[in-house]
N, C-alpha and C positions, 0 to 999 in steps of 0.2 A: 393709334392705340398701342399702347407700351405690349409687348408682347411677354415678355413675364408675368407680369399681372395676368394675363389670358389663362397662362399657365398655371397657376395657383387657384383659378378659380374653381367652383365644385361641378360636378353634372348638371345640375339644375340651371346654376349661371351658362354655361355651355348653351343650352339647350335654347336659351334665350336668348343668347348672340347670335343662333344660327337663327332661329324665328326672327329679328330683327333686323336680321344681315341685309345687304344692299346689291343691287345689281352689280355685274361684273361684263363688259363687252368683252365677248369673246375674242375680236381680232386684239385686245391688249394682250390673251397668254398666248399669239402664235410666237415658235420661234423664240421661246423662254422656257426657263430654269427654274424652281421655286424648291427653297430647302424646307422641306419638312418636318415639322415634333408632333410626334404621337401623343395625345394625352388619353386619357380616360383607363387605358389598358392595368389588367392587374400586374404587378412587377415581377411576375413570375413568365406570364405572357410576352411581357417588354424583353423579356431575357432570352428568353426564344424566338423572339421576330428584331424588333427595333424598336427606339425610342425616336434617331432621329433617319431623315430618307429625303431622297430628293424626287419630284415631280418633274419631268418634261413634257411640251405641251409642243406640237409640230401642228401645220396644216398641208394635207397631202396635195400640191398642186396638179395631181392626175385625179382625183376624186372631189374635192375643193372640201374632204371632212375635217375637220378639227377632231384629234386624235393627239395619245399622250402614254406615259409609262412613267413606272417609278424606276429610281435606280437604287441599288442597295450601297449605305454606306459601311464605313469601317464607323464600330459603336464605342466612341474614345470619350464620351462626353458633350454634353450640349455647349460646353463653353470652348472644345477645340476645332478648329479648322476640317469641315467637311473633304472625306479622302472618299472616293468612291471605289466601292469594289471593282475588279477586272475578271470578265471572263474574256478569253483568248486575247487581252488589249485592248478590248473595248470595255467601256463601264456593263455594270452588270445589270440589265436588264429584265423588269416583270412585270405583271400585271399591268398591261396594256387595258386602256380602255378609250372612247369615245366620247366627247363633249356635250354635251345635249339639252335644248332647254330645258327646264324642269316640267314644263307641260306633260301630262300625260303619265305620268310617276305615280304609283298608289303609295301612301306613307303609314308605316305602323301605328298601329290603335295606341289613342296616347300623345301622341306627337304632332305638334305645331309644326307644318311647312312655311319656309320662309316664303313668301311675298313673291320674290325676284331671285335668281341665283342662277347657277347654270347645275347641269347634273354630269357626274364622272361615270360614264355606266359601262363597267367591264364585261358584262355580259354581249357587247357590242366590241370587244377589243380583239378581237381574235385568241382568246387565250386556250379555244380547247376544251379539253377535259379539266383542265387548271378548276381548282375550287373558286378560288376569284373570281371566277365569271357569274358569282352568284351574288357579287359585291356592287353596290349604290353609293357614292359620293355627293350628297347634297354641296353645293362649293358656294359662299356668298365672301362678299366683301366687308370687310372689317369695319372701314370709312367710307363714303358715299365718296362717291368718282374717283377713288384710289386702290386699283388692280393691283398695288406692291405688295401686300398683308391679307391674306384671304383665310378665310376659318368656313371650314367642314368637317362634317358626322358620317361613320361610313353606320349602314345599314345593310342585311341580307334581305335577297329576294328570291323565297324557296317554292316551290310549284306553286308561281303567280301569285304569293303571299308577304305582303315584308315583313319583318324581323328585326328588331332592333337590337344593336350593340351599345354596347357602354363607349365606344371609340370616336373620339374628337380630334382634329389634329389644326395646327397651322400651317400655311404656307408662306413664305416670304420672299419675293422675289429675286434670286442670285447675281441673273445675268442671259444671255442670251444661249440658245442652244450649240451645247457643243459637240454634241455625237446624235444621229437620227436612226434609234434603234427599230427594227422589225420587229412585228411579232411572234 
């Protein structure tokens, strides 16, 4: 799927990509990279967070979890070469969270659960007092048995209640992990 077209499309269209989305096997995002676009965001929002971010996806071989973080980029544009932030030399790491089947997830009145997908649940990342841990990443796949193009919604999950945001993003797969951040 052409990924600009995704991008142009409305919430509504959104919402139906993620309900129609297709499974994703987990062991395809161990040990990868996925550059991120934020869609849905109002552009006042976008200005103060980001438009575009990248996803790492690691599996802890002392835990055997599927765990992951975003990194923050430099915001030069969707069409320039992803620069990642540094804190002390390392990319700049946050919002850590946890890979998870979608079983078991309660979804906001209103909204279609895709079928199949996996769940990004920060509240599982160690993040703390961090507000993020209040954050749900529904993640499916674009194309059926193609882990390289993955489209997700984030959602809040507020004393045991979800919450819906207007926030869609894509992912597309970079390359392999190159820094394994802590939380």
């Amino acid at each position: 799927m052409n990924l600009a077209e995704v991008w142009r499309m409305s919430p509504d269209e959104h919402a139906d990509l993620l309900a129609g989305g297709h499974p994703i096997d987990p062991r395809a995002l161990e040990d990868q990279e996925f550059r991120g676009v934020s869609l849905g965001l109002p552009g006042l929002v976008e200005k103060l967070t980001w438009k575009k971010f990248r996803k790492a996806f690691h599996r802890d071989p002392g835990t055997g979890r599927l765990r992951g973080w975003n990194v923050r980029l430099v915001q030069d544009g969707l069409e320039r070469q992803d620069t990642p932030q540094e804190d002390r030399g390392a990319p700049r790491a946050f919002g850590h969270f946890e890979v998870r089947d979608l079983g078991g997830y309660r979804w906001p009145a209103g909204r279609s659960a895709p079928s199949e997908g996996l769940m990004l649940d920060y509240g599982r990342g160690g993040n703390g007092w961090d507000p993020i841990r209040f954050l749900r990443d529904p993640l499916v796949a674009l194309d059926a048995g193609d882990p390289s193009v993955l489209f997700g919604w984030s959602y809040l999950e507020l004393a045991g209640r979800p919450v819906a945001t207007p926030s869609y993003f894509t992912l597309e797969r970079v390359g392999p992990l190159s820094h394994i951040a802590r939380p």
